[in-house]
Structures are given as structure tokens and as C-alpha cells.
C-alpha positions as CSV (number, residue, x, y, z in Angstrom):
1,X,-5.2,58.4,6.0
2,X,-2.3,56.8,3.7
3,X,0.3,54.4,4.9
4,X,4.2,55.2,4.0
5,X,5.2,51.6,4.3
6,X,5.6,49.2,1.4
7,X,4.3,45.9,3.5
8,X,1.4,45.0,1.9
9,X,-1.5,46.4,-0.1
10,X,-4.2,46.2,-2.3
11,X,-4.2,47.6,-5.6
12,X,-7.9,48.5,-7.0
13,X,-7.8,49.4,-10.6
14,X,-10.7,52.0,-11.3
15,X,-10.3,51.8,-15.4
16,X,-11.1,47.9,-14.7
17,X,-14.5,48.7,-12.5
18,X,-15.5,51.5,-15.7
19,X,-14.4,49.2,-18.1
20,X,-16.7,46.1,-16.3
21,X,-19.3,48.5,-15.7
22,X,-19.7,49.9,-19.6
23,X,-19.5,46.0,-20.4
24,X,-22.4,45.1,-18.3
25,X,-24.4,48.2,-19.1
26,X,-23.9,46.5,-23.3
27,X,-24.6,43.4,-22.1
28,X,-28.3,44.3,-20.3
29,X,-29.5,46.3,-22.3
30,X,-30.6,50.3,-22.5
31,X,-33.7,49.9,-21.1
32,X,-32.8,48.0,-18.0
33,X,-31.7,49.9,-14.9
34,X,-28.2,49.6,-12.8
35,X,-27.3,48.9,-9.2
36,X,-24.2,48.3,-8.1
37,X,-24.0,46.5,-5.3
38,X,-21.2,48.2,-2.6
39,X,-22.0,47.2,1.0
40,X,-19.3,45.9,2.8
41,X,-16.6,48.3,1.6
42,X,-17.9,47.3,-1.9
43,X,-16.5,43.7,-0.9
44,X,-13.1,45.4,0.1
45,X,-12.5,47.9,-2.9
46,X,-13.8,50.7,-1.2
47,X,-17.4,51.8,-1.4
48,X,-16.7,55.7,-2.0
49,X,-14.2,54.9,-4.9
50,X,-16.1,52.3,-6.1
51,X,-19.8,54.5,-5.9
52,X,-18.2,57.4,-7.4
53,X,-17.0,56.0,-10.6
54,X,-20.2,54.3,-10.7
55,X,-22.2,57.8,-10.3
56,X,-19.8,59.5,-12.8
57,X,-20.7,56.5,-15.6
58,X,-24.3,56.8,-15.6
59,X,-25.5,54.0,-12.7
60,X,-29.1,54.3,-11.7
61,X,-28.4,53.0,-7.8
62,X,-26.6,51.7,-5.0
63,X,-27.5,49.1,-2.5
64,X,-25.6,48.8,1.0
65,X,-26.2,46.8,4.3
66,X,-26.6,49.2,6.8
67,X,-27.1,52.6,7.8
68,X,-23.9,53.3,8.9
69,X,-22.9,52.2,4.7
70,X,-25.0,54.7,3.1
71,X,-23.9,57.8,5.6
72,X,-20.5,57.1,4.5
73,X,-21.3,57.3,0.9
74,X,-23.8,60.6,1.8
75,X,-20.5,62.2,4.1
76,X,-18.4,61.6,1.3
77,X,-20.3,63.3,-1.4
78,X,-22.6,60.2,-3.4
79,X,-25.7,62.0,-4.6
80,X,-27.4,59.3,-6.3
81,X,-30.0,56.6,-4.7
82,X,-29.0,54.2,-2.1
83,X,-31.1,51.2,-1.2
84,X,-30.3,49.5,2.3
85,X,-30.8,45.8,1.8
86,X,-30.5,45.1,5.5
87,X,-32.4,46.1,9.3
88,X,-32.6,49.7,9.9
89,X,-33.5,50.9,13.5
90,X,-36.9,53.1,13.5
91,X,-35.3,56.0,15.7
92,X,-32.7,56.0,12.0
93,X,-36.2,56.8,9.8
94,X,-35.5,60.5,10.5
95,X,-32.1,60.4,8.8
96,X,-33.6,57.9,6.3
97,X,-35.7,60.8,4.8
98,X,-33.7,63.2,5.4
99,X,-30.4,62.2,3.2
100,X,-33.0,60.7,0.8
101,X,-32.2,56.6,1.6
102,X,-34.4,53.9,0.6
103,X,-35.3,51.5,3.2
104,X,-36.0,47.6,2.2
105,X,-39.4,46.3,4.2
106,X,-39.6,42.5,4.7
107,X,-42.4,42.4,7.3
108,X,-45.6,44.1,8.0
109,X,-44.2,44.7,11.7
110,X,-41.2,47.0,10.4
111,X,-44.0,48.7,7.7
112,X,-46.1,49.9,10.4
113,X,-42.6,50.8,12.2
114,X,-41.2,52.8,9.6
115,X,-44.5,54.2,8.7
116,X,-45.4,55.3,12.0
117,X,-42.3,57.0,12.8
118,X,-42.5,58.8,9.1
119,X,-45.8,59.9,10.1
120,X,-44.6,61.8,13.6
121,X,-42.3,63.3,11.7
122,X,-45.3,64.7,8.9
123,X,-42.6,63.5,6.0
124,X,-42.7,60.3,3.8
125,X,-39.9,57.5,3.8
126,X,-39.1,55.7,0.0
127,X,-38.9,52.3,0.5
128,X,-38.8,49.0,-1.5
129,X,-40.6,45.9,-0.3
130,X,-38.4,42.7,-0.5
131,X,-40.3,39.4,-1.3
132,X,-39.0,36.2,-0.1
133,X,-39.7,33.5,-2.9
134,X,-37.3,31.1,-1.4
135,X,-33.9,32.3,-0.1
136,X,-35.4,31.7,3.2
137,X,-33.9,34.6,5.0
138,X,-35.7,37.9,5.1
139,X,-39.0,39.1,3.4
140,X,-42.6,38.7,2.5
141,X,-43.2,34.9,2.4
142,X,-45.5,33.8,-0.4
143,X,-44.7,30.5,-1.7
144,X,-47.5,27.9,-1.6
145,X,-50.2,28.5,1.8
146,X,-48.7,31.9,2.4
147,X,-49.6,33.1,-0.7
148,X,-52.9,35.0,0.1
149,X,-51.6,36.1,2.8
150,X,-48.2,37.5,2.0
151,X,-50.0,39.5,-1.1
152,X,-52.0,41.0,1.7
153,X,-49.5,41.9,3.9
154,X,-47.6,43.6,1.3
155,X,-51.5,45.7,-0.1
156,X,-51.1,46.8,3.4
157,X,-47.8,47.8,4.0
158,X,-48.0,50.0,0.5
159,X,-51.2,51.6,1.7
160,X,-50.4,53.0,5.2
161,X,-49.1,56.9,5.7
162,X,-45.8,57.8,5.5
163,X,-44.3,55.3,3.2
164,X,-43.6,55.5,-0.5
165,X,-43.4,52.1,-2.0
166,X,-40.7,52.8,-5.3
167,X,-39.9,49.1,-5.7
168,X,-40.4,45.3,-4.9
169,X,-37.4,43.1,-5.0
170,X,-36.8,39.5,-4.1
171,X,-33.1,37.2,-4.0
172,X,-31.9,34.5,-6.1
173,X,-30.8,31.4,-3.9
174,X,-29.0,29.4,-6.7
175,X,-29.0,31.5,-9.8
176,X,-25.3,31.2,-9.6
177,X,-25.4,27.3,-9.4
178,X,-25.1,24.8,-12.3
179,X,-27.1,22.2,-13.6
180,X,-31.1,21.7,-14.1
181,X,-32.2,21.7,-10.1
182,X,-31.0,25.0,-9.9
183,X,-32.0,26.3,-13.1
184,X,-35.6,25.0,-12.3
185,X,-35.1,26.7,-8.7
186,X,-34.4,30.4,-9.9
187,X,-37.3,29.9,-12.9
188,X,-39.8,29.0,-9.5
189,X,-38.5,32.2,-7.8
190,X,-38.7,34.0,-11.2
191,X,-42.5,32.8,-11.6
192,X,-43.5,33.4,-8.0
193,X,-42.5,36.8,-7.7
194,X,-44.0,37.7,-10.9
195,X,-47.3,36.6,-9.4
196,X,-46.7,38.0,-6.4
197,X,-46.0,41.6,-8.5
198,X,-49.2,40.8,-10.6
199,X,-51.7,40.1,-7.6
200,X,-50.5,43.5,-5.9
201,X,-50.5,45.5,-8.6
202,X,-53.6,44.6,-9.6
203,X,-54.9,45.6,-5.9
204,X,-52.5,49.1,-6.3
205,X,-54.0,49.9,-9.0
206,X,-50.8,51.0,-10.5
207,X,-47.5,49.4,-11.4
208,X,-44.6,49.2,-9.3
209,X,-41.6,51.8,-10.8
210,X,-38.8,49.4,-10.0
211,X,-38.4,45.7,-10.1
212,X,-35.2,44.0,-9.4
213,X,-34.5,40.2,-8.7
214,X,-31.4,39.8,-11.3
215,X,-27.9,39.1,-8.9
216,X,-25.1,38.2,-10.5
217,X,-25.6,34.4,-11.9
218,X,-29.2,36.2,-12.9
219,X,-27.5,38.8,-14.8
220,X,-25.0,36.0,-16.8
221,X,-27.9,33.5,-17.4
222,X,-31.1,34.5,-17.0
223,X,-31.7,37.5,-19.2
224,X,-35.8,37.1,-18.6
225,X,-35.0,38.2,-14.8
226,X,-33.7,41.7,-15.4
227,X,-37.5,43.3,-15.5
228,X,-36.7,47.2,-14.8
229,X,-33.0,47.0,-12.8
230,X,-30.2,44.5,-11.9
231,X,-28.5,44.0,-9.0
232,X,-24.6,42.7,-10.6
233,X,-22.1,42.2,-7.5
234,X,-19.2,39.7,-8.8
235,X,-19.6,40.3,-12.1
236,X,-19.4,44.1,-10.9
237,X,-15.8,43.3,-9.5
238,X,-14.6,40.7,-12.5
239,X,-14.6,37.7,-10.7
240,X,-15.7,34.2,-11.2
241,X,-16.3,32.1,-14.5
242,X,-19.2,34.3,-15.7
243,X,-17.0,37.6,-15.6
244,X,-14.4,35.7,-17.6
245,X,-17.6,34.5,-20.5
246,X,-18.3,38.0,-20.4
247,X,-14.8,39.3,-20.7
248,X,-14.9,41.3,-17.7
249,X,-11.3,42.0,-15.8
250,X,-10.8,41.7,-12.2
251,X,-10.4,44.9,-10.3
252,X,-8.7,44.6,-7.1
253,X,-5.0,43.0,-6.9
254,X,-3.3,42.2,-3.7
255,X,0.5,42.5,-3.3
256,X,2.9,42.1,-0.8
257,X,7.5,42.3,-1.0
258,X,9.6,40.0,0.5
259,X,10.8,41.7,4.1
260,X,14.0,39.2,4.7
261,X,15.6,36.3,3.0
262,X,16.8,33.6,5.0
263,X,19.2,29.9,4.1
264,X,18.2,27.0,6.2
265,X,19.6,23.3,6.2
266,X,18.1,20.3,5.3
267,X,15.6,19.3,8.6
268,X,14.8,22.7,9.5
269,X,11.7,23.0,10.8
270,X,9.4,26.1,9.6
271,X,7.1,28.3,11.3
272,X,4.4,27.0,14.2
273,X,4.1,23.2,14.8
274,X,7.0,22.2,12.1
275,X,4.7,21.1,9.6
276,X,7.4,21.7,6.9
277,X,11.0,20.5,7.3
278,X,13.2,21.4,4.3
279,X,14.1,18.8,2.3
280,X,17.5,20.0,1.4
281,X,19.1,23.6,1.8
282,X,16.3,25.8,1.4
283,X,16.4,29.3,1.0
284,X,13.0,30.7,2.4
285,X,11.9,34.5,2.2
286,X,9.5,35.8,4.9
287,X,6.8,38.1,3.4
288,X,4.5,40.5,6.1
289,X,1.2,39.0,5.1
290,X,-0.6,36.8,7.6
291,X,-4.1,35.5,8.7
292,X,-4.7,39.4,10.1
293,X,-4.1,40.8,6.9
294,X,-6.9,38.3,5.3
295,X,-4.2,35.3,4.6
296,X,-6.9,32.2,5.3
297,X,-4.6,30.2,8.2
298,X,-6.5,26.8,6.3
299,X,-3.8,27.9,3.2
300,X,-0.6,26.9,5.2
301,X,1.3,25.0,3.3
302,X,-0.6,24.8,0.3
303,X,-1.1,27.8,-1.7
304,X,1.4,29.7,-4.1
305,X,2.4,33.3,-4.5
306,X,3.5,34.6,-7.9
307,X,7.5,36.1,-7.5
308,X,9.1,37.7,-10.6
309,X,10.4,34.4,-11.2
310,X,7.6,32.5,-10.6
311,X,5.5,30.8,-8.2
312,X,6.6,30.1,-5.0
313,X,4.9,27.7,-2.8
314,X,4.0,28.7,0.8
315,X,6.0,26.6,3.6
316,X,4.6,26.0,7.0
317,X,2.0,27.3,8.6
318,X,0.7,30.9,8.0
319,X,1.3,33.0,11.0
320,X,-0.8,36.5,12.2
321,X,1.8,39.1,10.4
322,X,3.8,37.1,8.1
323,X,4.5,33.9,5.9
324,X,6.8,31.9,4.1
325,X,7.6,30.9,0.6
326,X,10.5,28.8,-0.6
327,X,12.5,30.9,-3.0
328,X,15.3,28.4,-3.2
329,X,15.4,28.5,-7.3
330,X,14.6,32.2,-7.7
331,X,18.0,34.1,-7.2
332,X,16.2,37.4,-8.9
333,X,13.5,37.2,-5.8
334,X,15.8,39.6,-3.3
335,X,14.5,41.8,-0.2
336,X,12.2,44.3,-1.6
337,X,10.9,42.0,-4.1
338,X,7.2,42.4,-5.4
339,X,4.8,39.6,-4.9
340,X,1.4,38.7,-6.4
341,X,-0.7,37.5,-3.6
342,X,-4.2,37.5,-6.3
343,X,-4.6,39.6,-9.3
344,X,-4.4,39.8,-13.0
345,X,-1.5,37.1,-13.0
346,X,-2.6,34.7,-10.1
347,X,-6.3,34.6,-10.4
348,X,-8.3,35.3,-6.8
349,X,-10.3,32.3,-8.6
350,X,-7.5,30.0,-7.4
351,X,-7.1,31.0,-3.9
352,X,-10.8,31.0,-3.6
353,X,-11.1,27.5,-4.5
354,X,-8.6,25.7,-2.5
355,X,-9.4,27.6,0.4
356,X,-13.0,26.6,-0.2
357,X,-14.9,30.0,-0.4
358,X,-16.0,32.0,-2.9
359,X,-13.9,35.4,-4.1
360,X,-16.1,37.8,-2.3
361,X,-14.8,36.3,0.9
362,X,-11.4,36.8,0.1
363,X,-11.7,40.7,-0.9
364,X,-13.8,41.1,1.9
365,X,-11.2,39.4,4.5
366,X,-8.6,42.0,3.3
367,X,-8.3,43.8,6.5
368,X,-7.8,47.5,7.4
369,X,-4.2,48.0,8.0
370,X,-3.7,47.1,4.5
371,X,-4.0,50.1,2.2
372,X,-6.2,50.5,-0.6
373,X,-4.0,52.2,-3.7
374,X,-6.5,53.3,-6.1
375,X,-5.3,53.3,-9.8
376,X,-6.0,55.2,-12.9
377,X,-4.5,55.1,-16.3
378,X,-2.0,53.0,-14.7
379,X,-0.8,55.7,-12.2
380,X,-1.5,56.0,-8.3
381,X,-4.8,58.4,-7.9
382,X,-5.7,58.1,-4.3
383,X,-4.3,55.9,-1.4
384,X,-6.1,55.0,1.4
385,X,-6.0,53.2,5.0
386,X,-8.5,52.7,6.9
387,X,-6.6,52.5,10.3
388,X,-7.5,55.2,12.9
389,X,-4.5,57.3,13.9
């Protein structure tokens, strides 16, 4: 559905995802393999937009979350592989197969699951097995004692009817952290999985097709990680220090326009609790961005939106539908103004740091009633809001 008001919006520029997406391709090499990673909306861009320019330029795969992720990319037309990182019901096996999804496994109990259900149906579901080498959250465990036993577990899940083991995966925990504990972290993870890949492969008695541990800090610093695919997600969307190293742009901006202008005296109280007062006559413009559009609440009164005459520092706190800025020294800045809430000129990078969080969380936060404008050689291709109506 598209939205006819001018409140606020998100701008995602498609020529900046193909543009990231060709740099990245340079950067690892021929020979290595692409996934984009688009669960969760594709962190807020929008996961059809996003998967289609990515299947038009040549990617090898998608990952999602859920289920309910990869239909919408099947409904909607995206052909190409989809790998579901995340839980999948076994009555959802059936539709697994059928629309061609691979499943991650990351326990023997969900193996014999998946494989059982495959088999009542007489078909045969693709899946990749995830290794846990010490993010601590789901997979095989075979650090240290569990080694034996985790190579085991895996021989068997490969070898029981009804599954199709394509890959084996595993999840950097720090690759995207500085300094030498981390470094040495990742290069343990690195190590372990490649024994764990060695030991069951050597049981197989065949290679594994695909083998993917390389996120985002992997992909920037640890070239020796990529093995047959990658798994890029910031660096997809041009964000953080090691998309600006690599020259890549960010893709989504967020904008909002100044809905009234308003002169207050010196002493006046703004917003909930009157944790501003102005300090002389103030003339304060009230923009419709709040905390449900995806404006952090923990930003009141501290973080800066970019006018056409500058930044303009938020006053009081941030409310549900709306905020503040002081526009006192901006004559220019009238009703109907544009404002840069993060984008090209007022990096998501700095937002993202005061508020304490990392970018993701602030595309992802973007919430539905804002529209998503997609752009293309600078002009409006496709508008879209996700409200039901």
C-alpha cells in the first residue's frame, strides 16, 4: 500500500545496495559465493526490494529468520535459494520442500524431526547444519569434551532419510570486535570449525558443497574465513567503519518535515516532565517523528537533526508521534521543511552511538507506518507501507 502523506519516511536507495553489492562481490573474490543476509525486513529496507536487486546482480543466496520471511520473498516472486537461520516448526517441512527452502539444523532432535516428517511425505528436505564453535546460542557444540561427540551427532544427522545436507555453517561472536582477544577468539572459531568440517567429511566420505562462517567483521578482516560463501549483513547496507574502509555508501535515509513552528519565551517549559526550559525566546518547530516511529525515547534532549540550515538540536523529551528541535537561528527552516533524521549527510553511525546500539537496531526500529520510498537513478521507483488498510 503507499501512504499520500509527507510525515515521515524512509528513503532506500537501490543504486547504493547494487553499488555495495558489486563492491563486495570485487572485494571477495570470484570464486567465493554470496549471501545476502535479509531477515527482518532486510533490517528495515525491505526484504523483496532488497532480494530482488540482489537476484537480478548475480547473488548466490538469501538467509532469513523464519518461515513466515522466506514465503514472503517466494509470494512475491524471489526464485533463488533461501536459507532459514532460525526454528522452523516440523508440520512447516512440507512447505519447506515444497517452495525449495533450506532449513538450518542445530540439534540431532530437530534432524530426526525434519527427517522424519520428509520421509512421510516420500520427498527430501535441503538443509544446512549450523555448528556452534562458541557464539553460545544455537547449534552442534564441539569445543573441547564435546568434540567426539558433536562430530557424531552431526555423521548422524547427514546420514538419516529424507534430508539433504548442502552445507555446514557456524557464527562469528566477535569478528566485528577490535583488538587481539578478539582476533584470537574468531581465529579459535575459525580453527574449530575447520576440524569439525575435516572430521565429518572424512566420515561422509565426500565434501561438504557449501561452507559459510564469514559475517560482516569476517568479511572486512578475515579474508581466510570466506571458504565457499559469505554471509555480509552491515557491510551489505553501508554501515559502520568497515563499509566506510571499503568505500561502501549507506543505503537507507530517514526523513521527516517540520509540521508547525512555534515562538516561546524565555522559561518555557518543553514537552513531558520540562526537562528543557528555553533559555531566551526560542523558536521551536515540532516535527511528526517519535519513539513509535523508531525515535529511541533515551535520545531526548540530546541528539541533532540535520535542517537546510543546519543541525538542530532536539529539546525536551521525545514524545510517541512527534519531537522538537530548536530552530531559533534558522529562518530558512519553515513548515514543510525537509529534515535529515540519518542518511548520507547525518551518518546513522552517530545516532547509533550516542543511543548506545549498533545501526542495525536503528533500521530495524523504523516502524511500519513509515513508508519505505524506494529509489533509482535518483527518481521514486516504488513506495511502500506496510500498514494494513
Amino acid at each position: 500500500m503507499e501512504s499520500t502523506l509527507r510525515r515521515t519516511w524512509s528513503e532506500i536507495d537501490l543504486d547504493a545496495l547494487l553499488y555495495n553489492y558489486k563492491k563486495l562481490r570485487e572485494y571477495i573474490g570470484k570464486d567465493v559465493k554470496f549471501l545476502g543476509v535479509v531477515k527482518a525486513d532486510a533490517y528495515g529496507h525491505g526484504s523483496v526490494m532488497v532480494s530482488k536487486v540482489l537476484e537480478q546482480a548475480g547473488a548466490d543466496y538469501l538467509a532469513v529468520s523464519s518461515m513466515d520471511e522466506a514465503m514472503e520473498l517466494r509470494v512475491n516472486g524471489i526464485r533463488m535459494p533461501i536459507l532459514i537461520l532460525g526454528h522452523t516448526p516440523k508440520n512447516q517441512v512440507e512447505r519447506l520442500i515444497e517452495f525449495h527452502i533450506t532449513q538450518a539444523v542445530t540439534c540431532m532432535a530437530k534432524a530426526k524431526e525434519y527427517a522424519e516428517e520428509a520421509r512421510r511425505l516420500n520427498k527430501v528436505l535441503k538443509i544446512h547444519i549450523k555448528v556452534d564453535t562458541g557464539m553460545s546460542r544455537l547449534g552442534y557444540l564441539c569445543d573441547g569434551d564435546f568434540f567426539d561427540n558433536g562430530v557424531q551427532n552431526i555423521v548422524e544427522a547427514i546420514n538419516l532419510k529424507g534430508l539433504d545436507t548442502e552445507g555446514i555453517f557456524t557464527h562469528f561472536a566477535v569478528a566485528d570486535e577490535e583488538g587481539e582477544e578478539a582476533r584470537a577468539y574468531t581465529m579459535h572459531q575459525f580453527e574449530l570449525f575447520k576440524q569439525v568440517i575435516g572430521e565429518v567429511e572424512k566420515r561422509m566420505g565426500h565434501p561438504f558443497k557449501l561452507r559459510h562462517c564469514a559475517n560482516t567483521g569476517a568479511v572486512a578482516k578475515y579474508k581466510e574465513t570466506y571458504l565457499d560463501m559469505v554471509r555480509p549483513g552491515l557491510l551489505l547496507y553501508g554501515y559502520g567503519e568497515y563499509a566506510k574502509e571499503l568505500g561502501l555508501k549507506p543505503v537507507m535515509s530517514l526523513k521527516t518535515s517540520v509540521s508547525t513552528i512555534k515562538i516561546y519565551p524565555e522559561n518555557t517549559a518543553i514537552s513531558y516532565g520540562g526537562i528543557y526550559k528555553t533559555k531566551k525566546t526560542t523558536r521551536i518547530a515540532v516535527l511528526p517523528y517519535g519513539y513509535a516511529d523508531g525515535f529511541f525515547r533515551s535520545l531526548s534532549n540530546r541528539y541533532q537533526l540535520l535542517t537546510p540550515d543546519g543541525v538542530a538540536p532536539v529539546r525536551g523529551k521525545i514524545c510517541m508521534d512527534m519531537c522538537m528541535i530548536d530552530v531559533t537561528d534558522m529562518p530558512d527552516v519553515q513548515v514543510g521543511s525537509e529534515v535529515e533524521i540519518f542518511g548520507k549527510e547525518n551518518p546513522i553511525e552517530t545516532m547509533a552511538d550516542m543511543a548506545g546500539t549498533i545501526p542495525y537496531e536503528l533500521t530495524c526500529a523504523v516502524s511500519k507506518r513509515v513508508p519505505r520510498t524506494y529509489m533509482k537513478d535518483g527518481k521514486v521507483l516504488e513506495k511502500e507501507l506496510l500498514l494494513r488498510m
